[in-house]
N, C-alpha and C positions, 0 to 999 in steps of 0.2 A: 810263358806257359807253353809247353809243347804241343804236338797235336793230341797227342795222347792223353795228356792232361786236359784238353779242350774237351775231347771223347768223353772222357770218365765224369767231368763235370757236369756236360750237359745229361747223359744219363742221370749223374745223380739228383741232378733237378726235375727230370720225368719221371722219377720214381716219388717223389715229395709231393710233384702236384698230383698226381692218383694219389698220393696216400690223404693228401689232405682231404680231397674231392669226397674220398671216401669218409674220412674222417667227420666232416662236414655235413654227410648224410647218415653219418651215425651205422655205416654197415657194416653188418657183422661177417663177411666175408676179407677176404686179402688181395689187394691190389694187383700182386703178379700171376695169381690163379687167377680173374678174369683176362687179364693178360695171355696167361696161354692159353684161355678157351679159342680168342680170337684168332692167336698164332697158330693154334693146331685145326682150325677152320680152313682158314686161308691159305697154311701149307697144306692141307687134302684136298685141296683143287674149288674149297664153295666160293662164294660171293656171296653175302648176306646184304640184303636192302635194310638202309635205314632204319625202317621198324623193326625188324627183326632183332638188330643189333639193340637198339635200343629196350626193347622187351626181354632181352638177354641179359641185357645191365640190370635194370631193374631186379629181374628175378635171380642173377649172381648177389646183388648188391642188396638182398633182400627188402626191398623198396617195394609198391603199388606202383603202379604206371602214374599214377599222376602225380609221384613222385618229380615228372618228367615238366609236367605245367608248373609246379609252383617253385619248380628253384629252376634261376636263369641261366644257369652254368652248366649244368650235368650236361641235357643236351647237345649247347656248340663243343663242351671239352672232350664228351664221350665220340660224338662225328669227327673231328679235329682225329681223335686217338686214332679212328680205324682208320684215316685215310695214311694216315702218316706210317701206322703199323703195315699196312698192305706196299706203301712207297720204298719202307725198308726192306722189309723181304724181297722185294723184286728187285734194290739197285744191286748194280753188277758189281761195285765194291765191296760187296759181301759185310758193310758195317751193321746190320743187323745187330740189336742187343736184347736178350728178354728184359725184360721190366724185374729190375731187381735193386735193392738198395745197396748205397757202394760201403768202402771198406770201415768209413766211421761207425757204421754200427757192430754189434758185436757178431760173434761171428756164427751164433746159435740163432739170430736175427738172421742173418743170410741165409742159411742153410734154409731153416725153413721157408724164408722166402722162394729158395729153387724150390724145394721139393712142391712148394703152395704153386707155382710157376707149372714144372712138369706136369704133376698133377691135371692141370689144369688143358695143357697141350695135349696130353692123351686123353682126356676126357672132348677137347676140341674134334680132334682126331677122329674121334667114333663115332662123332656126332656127323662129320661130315662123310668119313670113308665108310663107317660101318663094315657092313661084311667082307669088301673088297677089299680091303687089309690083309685079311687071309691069302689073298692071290699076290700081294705085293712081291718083289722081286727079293730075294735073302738078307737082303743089305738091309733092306726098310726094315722087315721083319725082326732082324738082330738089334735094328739102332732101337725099334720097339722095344724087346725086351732090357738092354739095357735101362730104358725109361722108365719102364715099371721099376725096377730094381733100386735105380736112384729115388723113383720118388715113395721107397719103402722106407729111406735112409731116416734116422731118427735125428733129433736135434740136440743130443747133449754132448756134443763135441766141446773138450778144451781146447779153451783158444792157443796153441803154441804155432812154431813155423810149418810144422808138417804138416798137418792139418790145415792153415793156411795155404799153403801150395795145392792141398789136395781138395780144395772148395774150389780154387782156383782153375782147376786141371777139368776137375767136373765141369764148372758151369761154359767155360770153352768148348767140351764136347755136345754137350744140351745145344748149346749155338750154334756148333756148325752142326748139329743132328735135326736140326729144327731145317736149315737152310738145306740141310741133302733131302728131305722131305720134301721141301717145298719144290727143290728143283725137278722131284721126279713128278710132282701131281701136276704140275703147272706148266702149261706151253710157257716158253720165252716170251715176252712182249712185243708185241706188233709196232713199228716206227708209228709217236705221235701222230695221228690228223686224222687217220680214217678208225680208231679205237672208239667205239661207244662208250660209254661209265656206264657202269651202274650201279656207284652212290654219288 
């Protein structure tokens, strides 16, 4: 198995436990739009505390908070998600992947899964940059409206090769547009030992 085949693997296994997770609490949202609430958070420069995040899940995942006490999983797998989500976007190997399911499913299943994704990232986005977005530098503001645009795109794409390539071609850009975001909201990381958490 290649690396590459390693990659796409384990992606496509982070995509399965959100779906189940969700599946399991019966929510009528989509796993990679919570997804990119969090991605388009954390590339605008926030940090969201534990509760926060968790009170976000619940009301993505249209749950009751107490949703949170009586199942044993949500909690550690939703904490787990965002440390691991905030770890990717900052390694400097740039392996960053949205939360999306891989190429087994069809491919009207993908599509709106990005657009369910984007969506989701610009909606993050606003929550944390709000009106500062406005003052962003042209680049931000353009890869923005591409965003919008993609996530206008409808879902009744024929599955042929073209189309293929060109789901492909998209959700590559979402990626690194996600990661040119984040690079400009976010200082670099400070060397281990003297960094605070705060989750």
């Amino acid at each position: 198995m290649s690396e590459t085949d390693t990659t796409a693997a384990a992606r496509a296994a982070e995509f399965e436990q959100w779906a189940n997770v969700f599946t399991a609490h019966k929510a009528f949202s989509h796993p990679s739009e919570l997804h990119g609430v969090l991605c388009g958070q954390l590339s605008a420069g926030t940090r969201i505390t534990e509760q926060e995040w968790l009170a976000m899940v619940c009301d993505h995942m249209g749950l009751a908070e107490q949703a949170l006490e009586e199942s044993e999983e949500l909690a550690p797998f939703m904490n787990g998600a965002y440390t691991k989500t905030l770890a990717q976007l900052q390694s400097s190997d740039m392996s960053f992947q949205p939360l999306l399911p891989d190429d087994e499913y069809a491919i009207e299943q993908r599509l709106e899964a990005l657009v369910s994704w984007v969506r989701g990232f610009l909606e993050g986005m606003a929550l944390a940059a709000g009106a500062s977005l406005g003052q962003a530098p042209d680049e931000i503001r353009e890869l923005i409206e591409d965003l919008v645009a993609i996530s206008q795109l409808s879902d009744d794409e024929e599955s042929d090769e073209e189309s293929e390539q060109q789901l492909l071609e998209i959700t590559e850009y979402v990626r690194l547009g996600a990661l040119t975001v984040f690079t400009e909201f976010n200082e670099p990381e400070k060397p281990a030992g003297n960094a605070p958490t705060l989750h």
